[in-house]
C-alpha positions as CSV (number, residue, x, y, z in Angstrom):
1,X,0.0,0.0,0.0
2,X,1.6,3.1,-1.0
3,X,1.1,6.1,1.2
4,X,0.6,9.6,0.4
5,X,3.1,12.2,1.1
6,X,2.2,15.2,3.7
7,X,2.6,17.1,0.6
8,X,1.1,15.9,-2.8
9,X,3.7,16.4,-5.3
10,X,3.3,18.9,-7.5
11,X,2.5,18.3,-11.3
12,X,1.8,20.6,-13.9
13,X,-0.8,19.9,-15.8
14,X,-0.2,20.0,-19.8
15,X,-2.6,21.8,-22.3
16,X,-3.9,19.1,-25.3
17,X,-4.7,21.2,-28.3
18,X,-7.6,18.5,-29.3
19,X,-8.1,16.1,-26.1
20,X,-10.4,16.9,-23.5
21,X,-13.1,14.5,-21.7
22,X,-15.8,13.4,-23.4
23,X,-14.4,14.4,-27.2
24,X,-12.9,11.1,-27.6
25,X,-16.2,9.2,-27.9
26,X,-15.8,8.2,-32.0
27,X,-11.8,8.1,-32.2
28,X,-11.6,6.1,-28.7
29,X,-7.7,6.8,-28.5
30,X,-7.4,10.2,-27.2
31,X,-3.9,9.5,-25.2
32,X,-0.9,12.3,-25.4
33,X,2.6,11.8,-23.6
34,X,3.3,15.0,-21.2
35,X,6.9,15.9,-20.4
36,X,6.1,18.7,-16.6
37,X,8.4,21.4,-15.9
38,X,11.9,20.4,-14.2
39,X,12.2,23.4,-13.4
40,X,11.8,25.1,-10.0
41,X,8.6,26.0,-8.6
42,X,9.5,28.7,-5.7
43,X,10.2,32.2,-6.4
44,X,13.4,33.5,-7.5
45,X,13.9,34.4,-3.8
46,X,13.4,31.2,-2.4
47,X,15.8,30.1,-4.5
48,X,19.0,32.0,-3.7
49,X,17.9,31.1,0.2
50,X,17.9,27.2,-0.5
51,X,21.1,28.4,-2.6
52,X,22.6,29.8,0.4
53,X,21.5,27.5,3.3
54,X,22.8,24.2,1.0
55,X,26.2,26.1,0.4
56,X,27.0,26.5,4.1
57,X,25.8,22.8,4.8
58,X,28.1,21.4,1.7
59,X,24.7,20.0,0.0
60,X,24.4,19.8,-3.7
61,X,21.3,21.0,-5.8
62,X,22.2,18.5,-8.6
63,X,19.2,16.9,-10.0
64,X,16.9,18.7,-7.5
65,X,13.8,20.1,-8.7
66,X,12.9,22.8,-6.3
67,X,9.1,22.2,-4.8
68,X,8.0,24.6,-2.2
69,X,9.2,26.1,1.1
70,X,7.1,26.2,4.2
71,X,8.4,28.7,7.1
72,X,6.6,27.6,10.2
73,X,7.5,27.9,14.2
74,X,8.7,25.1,16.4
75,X,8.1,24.7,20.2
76,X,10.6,22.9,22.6
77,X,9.3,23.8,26.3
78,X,9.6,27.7,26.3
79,X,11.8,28.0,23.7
80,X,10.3,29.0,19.7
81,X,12.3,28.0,16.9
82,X,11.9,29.1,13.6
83,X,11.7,26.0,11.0
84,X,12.6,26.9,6.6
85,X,11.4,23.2,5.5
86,X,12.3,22.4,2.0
87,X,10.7,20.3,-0.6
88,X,12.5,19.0,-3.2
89,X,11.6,16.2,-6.2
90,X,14.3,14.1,-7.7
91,X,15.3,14.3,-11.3
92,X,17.4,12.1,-13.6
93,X,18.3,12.3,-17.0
94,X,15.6,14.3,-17.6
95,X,13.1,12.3,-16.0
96,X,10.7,12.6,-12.4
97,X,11.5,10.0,-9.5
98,X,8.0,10.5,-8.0
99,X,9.4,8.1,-5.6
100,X,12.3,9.6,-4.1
101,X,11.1,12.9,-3.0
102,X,12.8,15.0,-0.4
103,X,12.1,16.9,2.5
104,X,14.6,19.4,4.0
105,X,14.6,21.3,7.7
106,X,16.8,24.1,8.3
107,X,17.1,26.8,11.2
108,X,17.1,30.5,11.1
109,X,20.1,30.3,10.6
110,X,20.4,28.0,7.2
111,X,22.1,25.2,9.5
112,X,20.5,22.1,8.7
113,X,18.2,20.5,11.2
114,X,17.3,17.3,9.3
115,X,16.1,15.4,5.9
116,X,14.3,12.7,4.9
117,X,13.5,11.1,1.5
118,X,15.6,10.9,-1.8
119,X,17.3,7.5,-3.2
120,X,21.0,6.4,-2.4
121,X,20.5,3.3,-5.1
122,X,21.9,2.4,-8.4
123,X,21.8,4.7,-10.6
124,X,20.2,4.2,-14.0
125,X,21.8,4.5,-17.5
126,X,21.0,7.4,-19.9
127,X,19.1,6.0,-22.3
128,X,15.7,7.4,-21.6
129,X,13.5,5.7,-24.5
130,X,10.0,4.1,-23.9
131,X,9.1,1.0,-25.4
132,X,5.0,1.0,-24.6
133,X,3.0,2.6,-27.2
134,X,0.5,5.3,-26.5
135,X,-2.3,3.1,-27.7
136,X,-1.1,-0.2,-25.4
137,X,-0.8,2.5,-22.6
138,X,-4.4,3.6,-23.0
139,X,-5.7,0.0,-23.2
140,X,-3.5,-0.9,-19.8
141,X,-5.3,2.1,-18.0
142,X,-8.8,1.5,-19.2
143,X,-8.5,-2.7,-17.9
144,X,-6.6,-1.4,-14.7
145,X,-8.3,1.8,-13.6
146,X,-10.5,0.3,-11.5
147,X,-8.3,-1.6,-9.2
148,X,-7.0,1.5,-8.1
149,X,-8.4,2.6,-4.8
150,X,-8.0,5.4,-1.5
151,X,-8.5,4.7,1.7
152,X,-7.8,5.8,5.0
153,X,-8.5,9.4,6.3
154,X,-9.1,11.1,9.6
155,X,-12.3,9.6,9.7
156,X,-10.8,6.1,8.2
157,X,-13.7,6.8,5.1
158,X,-15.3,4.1,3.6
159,X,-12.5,3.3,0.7
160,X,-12.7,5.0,-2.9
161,X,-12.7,2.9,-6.2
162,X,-13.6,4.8,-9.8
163,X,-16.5,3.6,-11.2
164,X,-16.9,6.3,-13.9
165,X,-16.2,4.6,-17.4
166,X,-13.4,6.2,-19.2
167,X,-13.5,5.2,-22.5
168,X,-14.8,8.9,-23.7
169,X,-12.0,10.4,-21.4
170,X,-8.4,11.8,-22.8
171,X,-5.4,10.4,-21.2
172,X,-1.8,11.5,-20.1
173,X,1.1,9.4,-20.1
174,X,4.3,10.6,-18.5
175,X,7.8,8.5,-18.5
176,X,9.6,8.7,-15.1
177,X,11.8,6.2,-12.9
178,X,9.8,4.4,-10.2
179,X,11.5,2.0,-7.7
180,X,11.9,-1.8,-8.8
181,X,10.3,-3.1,-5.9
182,X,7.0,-2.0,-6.8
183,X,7.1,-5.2,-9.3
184,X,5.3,-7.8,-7.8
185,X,8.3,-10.3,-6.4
186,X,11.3,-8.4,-8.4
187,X,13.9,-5.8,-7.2
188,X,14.3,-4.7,-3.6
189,X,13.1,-1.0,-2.1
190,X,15.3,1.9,-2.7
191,X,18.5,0.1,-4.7
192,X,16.8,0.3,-8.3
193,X,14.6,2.2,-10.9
194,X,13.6,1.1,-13.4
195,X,11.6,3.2,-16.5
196,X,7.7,3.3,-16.2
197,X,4.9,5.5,-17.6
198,X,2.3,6.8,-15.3
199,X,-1.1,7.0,-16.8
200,X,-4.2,9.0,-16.0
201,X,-6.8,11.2,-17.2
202,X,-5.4,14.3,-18.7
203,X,-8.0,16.7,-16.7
204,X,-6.9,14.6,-13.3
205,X,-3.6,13.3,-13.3
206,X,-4.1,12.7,-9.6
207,X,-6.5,9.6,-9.3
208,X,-7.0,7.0,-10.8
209,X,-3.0,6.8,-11.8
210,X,-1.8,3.2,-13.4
211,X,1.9,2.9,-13.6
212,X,3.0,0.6,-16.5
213,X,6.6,-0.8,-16.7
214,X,8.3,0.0,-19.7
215,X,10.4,-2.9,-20.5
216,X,7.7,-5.4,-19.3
217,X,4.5,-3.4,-19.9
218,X,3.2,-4.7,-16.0
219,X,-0.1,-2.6,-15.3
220,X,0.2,-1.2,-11.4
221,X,-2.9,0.1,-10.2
222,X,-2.4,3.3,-7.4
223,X,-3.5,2.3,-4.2
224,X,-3.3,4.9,-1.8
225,X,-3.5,4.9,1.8
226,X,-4.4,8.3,3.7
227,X,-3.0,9.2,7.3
């Protein structure tokens, strides 16, 4: 069961010059590939602060994509402590690591309090081709789609399945790395990506989301599981 991030991660959502829902009904293979931003999304002042604080804490920015910044304060007894927390996505050769998303706490100061996230693995070659068609990807999504399911919650809701038909409805594809152990009974957690597309409906790319292996073409419904 994967679980969702305190933060969704941020995706941008591509314009389709001729695909919307419900204008596919006659062609039936409305389906474009999307390639998001890489590019930072905080303000050019934000910036030169992560700039700064990784500097003086001998951090690289290499293959960080830049996500938001959160400036909250933190209690210990009587004491208030200002917290600059840092979001950051992972990106190699050119490609999202949805996966491998990090999380970055620093002081008033810029002196790092802690992180979490990111991938210390093997990393992948450059060769950055997909071998699923648009067409095979749309077919994957429409016989997987409604596997895919949300559950949990503060008030632990009853659990979410799509039931809306989709075969009118336009669909993104996106290629990024996931992490080989989501194969059912291959790879181990956090030493290996491997290529896969992530499918969904180009008005929603949130849910329902199948992930498709590339080499293999494996369908991977999105099970989510709220805190």
């Amino acid at each position: 069961m994967k679980k969702l991030p305190l933060a969704w991660s941020i995706l941008l959502t591509a314009a389709f010059a001729s695909c919307s829902r419900h204008n596919a009904a006659k062609t039936n293979d409305c389906i474009s590939r999307v390639f998001p931003s890489t590019g930072p999304f905080v303000t050019s002042g934000q910036l030169d602060t992560i700039d700064a604080y990784f500097q003086k804490n001998h951090l690289s920015t290499s293959n960080l994509q830049f996500l938001y910044v959160n400036i909250f304060t933190a209690q210990e007894t009587i004491n208030h402590h200002t917290i600059y927390n840092v979001g950051a996505g992972l990106i190699l050769n050119g490609l999202r690591v949805p996966s491998a998303n990090l999380a970055f706490d620093f002081d008033s100061t810029g002196t790092l309090l802690d992180s979490a996230g990111g991938y210390k693995g093997q990393l992948p070659d450059n060769d950055t081709t997909g071998h699923q068609s648009l067409g095979n990807l749309r077919q994957l999504f429409l016989a997987n789609y409604k596997q895919c399911i949300v559950e949990g919650g503060p008030a632990n809701a009853k659990p979410d399945i799509p039931t809306a038909p989709y075969d009118d409805t336009c669909l993104s594809a996106e290629l990024v790395y996931v992490d080989a152990g989501i194969q059912h009974g291959t790879g181990f957690a956090g030493q290996q990506l491997v290529k896969a597309w992530l499918v969904t409906a180009a008005d929603n790319t949130y849910f329902p989301e199948v992930t498709v292996i590339d080499n293999t073409g494996q369908a991977i419904p999105l099970r989510l599981a709220l805190p």
